[in-house]
N, CA and C of each residue as an Amber inpcrd file, in Angstrom:
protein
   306
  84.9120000  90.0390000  97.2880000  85.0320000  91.0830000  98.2740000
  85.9720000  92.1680000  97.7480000  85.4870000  93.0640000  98.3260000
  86.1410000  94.8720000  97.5340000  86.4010000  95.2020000  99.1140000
  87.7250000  95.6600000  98.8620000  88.4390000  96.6260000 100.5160000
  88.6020000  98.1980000  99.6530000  88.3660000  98.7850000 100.1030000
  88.8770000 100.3390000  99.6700000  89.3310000 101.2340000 101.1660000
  90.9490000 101.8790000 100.9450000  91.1130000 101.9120000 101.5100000
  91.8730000 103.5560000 101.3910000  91.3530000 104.8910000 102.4550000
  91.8270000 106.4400000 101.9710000  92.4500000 106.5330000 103.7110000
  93.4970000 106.7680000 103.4790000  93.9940000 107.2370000 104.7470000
  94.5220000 108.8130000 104.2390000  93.9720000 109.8450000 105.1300000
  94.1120000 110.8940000 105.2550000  94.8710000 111.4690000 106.3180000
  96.0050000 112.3420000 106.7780000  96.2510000 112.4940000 107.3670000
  96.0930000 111.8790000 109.0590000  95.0960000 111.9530000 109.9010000
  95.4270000 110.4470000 111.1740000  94.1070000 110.0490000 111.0830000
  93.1910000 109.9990000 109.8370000  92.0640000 109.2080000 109.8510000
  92.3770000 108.2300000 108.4550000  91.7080000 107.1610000 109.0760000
  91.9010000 105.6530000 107.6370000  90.6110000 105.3150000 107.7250000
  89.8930000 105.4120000 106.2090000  88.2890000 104.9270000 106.0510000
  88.3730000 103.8070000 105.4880000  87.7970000 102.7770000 105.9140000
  88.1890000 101.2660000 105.0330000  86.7360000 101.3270000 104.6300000
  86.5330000 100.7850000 103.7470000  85.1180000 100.4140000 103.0700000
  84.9590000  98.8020000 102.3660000  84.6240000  98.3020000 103.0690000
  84.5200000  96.6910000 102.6640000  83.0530000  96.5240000 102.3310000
  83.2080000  95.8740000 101.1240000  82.0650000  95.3790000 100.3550000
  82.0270000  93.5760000  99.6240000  81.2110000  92.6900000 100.3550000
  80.8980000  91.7640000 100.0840000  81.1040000  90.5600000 100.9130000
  81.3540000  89.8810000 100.8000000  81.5940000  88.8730000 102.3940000
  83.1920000  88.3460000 102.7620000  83.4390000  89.0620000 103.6700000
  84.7380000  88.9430000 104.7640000  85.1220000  87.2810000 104.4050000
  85.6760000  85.9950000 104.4880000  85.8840000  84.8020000 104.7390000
  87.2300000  84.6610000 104.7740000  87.3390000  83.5790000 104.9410000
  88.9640000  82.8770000 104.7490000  90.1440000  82.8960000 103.6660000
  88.8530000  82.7330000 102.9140000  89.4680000  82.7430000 101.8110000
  89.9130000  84.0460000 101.1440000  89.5200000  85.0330000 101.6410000
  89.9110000  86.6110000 100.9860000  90.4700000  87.4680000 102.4930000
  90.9150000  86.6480000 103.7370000  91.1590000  87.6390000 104.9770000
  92.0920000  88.3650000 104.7530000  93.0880000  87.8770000 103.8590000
  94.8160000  88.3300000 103.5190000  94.8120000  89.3430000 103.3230000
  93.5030000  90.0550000 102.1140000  93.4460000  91.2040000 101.7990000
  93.2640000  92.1120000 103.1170000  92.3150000  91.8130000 103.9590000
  91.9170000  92.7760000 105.1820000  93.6230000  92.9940000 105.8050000
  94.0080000  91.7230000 106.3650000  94.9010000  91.6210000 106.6910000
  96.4500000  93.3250000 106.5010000  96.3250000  92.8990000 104.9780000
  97.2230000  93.8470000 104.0800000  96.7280000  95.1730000 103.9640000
  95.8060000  95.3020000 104.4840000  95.3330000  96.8230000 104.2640000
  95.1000000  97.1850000 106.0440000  94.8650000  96.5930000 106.5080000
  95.1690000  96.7410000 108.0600000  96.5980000  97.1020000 108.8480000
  97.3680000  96.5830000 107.8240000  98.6720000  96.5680000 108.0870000
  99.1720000  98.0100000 107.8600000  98.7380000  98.3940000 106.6470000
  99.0350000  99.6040000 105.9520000  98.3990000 101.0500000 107.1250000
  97.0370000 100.4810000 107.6350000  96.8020000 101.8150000 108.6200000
  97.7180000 101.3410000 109.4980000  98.0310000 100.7540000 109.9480000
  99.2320000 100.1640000 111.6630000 100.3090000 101.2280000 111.0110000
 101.2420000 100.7090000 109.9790000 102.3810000 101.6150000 109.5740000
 101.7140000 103.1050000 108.7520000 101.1280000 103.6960000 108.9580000
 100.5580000 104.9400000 108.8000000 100.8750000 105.5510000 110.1330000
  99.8940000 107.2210000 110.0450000 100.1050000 107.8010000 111.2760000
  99.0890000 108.5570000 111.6380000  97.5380000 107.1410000 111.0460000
  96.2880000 107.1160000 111.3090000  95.7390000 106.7870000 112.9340000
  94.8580000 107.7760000 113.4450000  95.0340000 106.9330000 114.7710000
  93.8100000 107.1080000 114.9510000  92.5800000 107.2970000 113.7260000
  91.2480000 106.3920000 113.8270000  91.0430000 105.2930000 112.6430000
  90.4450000 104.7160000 113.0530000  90.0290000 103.5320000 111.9120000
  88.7320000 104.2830000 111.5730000  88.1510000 104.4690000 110.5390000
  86.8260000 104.1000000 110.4190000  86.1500000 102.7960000 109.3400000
  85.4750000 102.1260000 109.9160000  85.2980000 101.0020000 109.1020000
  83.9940000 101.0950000 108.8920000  83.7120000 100.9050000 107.0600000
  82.0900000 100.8250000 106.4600000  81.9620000  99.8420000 106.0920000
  80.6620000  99.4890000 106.7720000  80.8170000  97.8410000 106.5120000
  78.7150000  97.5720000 106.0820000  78.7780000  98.7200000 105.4980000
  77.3030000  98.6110000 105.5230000  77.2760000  97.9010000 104.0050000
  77.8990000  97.4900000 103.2750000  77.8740000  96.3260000 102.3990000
  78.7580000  95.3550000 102.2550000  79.0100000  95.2170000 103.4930000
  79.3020000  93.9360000 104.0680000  78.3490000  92.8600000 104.4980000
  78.3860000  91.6230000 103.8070000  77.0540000  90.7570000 103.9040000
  77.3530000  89.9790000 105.4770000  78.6250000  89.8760000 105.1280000
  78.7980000  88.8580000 106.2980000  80.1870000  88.8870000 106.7720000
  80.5940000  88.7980000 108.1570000  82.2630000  88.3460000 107.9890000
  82.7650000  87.2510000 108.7350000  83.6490000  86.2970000 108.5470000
  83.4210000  85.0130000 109.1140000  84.4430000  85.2380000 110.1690000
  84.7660000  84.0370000 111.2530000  85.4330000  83.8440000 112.3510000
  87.1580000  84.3460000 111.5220000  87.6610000  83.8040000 110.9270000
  88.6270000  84.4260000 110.1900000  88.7920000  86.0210000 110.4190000
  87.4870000  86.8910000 109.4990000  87.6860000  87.9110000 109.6200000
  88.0620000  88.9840000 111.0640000  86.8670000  88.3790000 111.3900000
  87.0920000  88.8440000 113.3140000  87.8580000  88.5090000 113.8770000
  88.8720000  87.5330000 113.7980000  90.3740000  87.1700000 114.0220000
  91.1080000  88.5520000 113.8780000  90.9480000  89.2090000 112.2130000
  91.7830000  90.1490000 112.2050000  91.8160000  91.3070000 112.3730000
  90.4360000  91.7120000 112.3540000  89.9920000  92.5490000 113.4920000
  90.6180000  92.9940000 114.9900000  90.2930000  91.1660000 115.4590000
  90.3790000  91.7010000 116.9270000  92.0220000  92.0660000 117.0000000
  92.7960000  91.4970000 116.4920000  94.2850000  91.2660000 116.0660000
  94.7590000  92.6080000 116.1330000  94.5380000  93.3470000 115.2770000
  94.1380000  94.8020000 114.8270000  94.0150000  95.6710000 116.0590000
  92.8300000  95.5420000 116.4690000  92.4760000  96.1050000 117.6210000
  93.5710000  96.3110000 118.2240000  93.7140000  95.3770000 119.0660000
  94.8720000  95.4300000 120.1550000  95.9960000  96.1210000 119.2780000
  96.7090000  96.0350000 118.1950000  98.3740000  96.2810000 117.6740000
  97.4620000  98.0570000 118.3250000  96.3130000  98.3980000 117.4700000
  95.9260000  99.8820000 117.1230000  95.9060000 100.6230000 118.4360000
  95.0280000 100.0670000 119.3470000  94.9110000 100.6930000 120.5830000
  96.2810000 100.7600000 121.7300000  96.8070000  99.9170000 121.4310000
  97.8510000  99.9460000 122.2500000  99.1500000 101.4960000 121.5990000
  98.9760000 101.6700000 120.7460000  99.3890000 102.9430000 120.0360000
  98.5630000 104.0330000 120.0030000  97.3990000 103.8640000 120.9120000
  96.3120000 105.0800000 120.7930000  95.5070000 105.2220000 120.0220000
  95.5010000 104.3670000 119.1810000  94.2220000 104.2590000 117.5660000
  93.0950000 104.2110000 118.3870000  91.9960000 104.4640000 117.5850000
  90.6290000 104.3160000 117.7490000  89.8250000 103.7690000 116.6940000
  89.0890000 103.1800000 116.8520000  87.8930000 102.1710000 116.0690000
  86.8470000 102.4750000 115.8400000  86.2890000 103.0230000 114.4690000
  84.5990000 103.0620000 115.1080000  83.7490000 102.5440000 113.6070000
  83.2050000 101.8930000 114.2660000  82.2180000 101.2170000 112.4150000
  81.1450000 102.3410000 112.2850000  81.4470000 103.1590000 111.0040000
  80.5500000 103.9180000 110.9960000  79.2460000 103.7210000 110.6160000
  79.0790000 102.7970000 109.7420000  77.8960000 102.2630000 108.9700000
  78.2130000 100.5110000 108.8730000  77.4540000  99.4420000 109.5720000
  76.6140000  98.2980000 109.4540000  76.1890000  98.1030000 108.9370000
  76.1190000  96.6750000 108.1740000  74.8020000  96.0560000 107.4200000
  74.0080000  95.6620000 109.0530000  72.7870000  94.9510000 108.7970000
  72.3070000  94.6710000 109.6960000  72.9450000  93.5190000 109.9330000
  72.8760000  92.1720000 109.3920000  73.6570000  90.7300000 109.5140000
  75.1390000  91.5060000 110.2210000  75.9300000  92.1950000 110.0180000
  77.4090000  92.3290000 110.6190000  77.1650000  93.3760000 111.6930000
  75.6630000  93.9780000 112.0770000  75.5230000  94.8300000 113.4620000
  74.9960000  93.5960000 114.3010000  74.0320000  92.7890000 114.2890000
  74.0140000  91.5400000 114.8590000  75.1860000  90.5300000 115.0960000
  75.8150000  90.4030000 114.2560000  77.1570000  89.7160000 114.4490000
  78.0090000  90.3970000 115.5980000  78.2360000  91.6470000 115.2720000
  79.2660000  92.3410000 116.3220000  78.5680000  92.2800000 117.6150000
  77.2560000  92.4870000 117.8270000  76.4030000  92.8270000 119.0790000
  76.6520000  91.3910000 119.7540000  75.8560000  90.3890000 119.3980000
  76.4140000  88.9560000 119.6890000  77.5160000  88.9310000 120.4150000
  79.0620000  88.8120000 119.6910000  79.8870000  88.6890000 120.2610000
  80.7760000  89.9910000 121.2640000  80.1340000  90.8060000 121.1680000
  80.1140000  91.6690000 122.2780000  81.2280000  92.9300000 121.6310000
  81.5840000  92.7950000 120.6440000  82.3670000  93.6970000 119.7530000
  82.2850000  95.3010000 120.1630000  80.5050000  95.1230000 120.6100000
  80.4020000  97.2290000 120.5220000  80.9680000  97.5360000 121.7630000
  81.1660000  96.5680000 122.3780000  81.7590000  97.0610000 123.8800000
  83.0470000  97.3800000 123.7290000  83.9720000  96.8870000 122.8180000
  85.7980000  97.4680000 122.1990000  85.3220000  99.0500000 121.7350000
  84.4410000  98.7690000 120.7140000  84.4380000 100.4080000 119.8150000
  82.9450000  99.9740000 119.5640000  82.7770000 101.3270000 119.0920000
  81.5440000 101.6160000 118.5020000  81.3660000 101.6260000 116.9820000
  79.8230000 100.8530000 117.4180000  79.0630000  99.9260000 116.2450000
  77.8160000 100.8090000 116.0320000  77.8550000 101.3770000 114.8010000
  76.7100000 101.7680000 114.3660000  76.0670000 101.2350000 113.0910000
  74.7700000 101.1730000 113.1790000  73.8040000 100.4210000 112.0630000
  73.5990000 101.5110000 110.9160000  73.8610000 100.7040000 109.8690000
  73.7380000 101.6200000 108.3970000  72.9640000 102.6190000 108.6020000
């Protein structure tokens, strides 16, 4: 898994490529952290080569969420794979922020 991560003045584009798991969350984790102490107050997350992301990942996500919004951040996946627009839809994710398909 590849995180790339451009924070621009109050926008942060994360671009994750390959599959989210347990075993690599630390990284999300650490770069999540980095937009929180920024003075980014959208996320945008590309996740359209993202294969998959496991219960782990969406842990830090949702984790995320809350620190971000409670400071006024905003969330929005700009680009989906299909497997991680089904995933989010499922667990009801597009209803926090908005989920759009690659």
């Amino acid at each position: 898994m590849n995180i790339d991560l451009i924070i621009s003045e109050n926008v942060a584009t994360m671009k994750i490529d390959g599959i989210l798991n347990s075993e690599n969350a630390h990284i999300l984790q650490e770069k999540l952290s980095e937009v929180l102490s920024s003075k980014a107050t959208m996320l945008e997350l590309d996740l359209l080569d993202c294969r998959n992301i496991s219960s782990t990942g969406i842990g830090k996500i949702l984790l995320f969420y809350k620190d971000f919004i409670s400071t006024g951040g905003e969330i929005e996946v700009v680009r989906s794979s299909n497997s991680v627009y089904e995933l989010f839809s499922m667990l009801k994710l597009n209803q926090l922020f908005t989920v759009n398909l690659g």
